[in-house]
N, C-alpha and C positions, 0 to 999 in steps of 0.2 A: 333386763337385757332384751327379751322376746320386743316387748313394747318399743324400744326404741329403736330397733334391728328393722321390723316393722315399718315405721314411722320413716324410716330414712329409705327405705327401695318401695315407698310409696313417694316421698317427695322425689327422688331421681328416677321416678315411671312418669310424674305427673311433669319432670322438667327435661322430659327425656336425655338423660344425664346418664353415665357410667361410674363415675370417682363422683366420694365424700369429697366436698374438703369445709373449710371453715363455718364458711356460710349454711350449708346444708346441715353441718350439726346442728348449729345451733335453733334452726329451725324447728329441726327434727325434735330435740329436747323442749321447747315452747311446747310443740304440740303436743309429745308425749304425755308434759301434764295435765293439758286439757282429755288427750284420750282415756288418758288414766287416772282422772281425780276421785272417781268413785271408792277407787282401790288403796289410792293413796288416802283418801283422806280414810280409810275404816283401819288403814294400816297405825298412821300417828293420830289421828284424832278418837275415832271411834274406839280403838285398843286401852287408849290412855283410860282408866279406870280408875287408879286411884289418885287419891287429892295431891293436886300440886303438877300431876305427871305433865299434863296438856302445858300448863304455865311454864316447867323448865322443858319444851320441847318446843314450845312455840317462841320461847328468848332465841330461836336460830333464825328467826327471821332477820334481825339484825346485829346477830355477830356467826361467823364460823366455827368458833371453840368457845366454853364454859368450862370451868371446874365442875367437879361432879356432885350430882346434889349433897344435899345434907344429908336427907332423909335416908336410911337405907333399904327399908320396903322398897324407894322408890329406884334406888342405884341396882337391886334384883331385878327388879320387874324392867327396864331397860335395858339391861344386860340379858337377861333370860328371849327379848322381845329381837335382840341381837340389832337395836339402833344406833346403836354407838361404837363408836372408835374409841378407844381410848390411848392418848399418848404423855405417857408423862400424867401432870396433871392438869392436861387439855383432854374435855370431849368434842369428838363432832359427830356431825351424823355420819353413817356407814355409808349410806348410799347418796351421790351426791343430786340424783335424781329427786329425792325425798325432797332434800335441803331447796332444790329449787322450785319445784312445789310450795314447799310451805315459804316461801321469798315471795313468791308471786299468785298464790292462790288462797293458802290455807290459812 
């Protein structure tokens, strides 16, 4: 939240601007994950530790919800790392800043 909070009363200083609105999100969230790729990627990639973890984290690049792994080492350690949503038997990431990170970075 800080980062993006951020990110946007720096684009509306630099556009000298008062109101969010569409456009300026969406900006804002691009940049966010170039300012913050460091964090994100030590958040899902560098965290991922055990086998498989990175592989069912990085299948979000192209879909929004999976079933939840097989493994269940690996449904703890995601659950414990507090990445996931869970609904029904759809996951998605919790944070949709993550998700879009690893869409277009990670």
């Amino acid at each position: 939240m800080q980062l993006i909070a951020e990110t946007l009363v720096d684009l509306l200083n630099d556009d000298q601007r008062t109101q969010v609105d569409d456009d300026i999100m969406e900006r804002a969230l691009d940049k966010a994950i170039v300012r913050g790729h460091t964090v994100l990627h030590q958040l899902m990639r560098g965290e991922s530790t055990l086998p498989g973890e990175w592989d069912y984290l990085s299948a979000f690049r192209s879909q929004d919800t999976q079933p939840a792994p097989e493994d269940e080492a690996l449904t703890r350690s995601l659950r414990h790392r507090l990445l996931i949503a869970e609904k029904g038997d759809d996951w998605r990431l919790r944070v949709p800043l993550m998700h879009r990170w690893l869409q277009q970075r990670g």
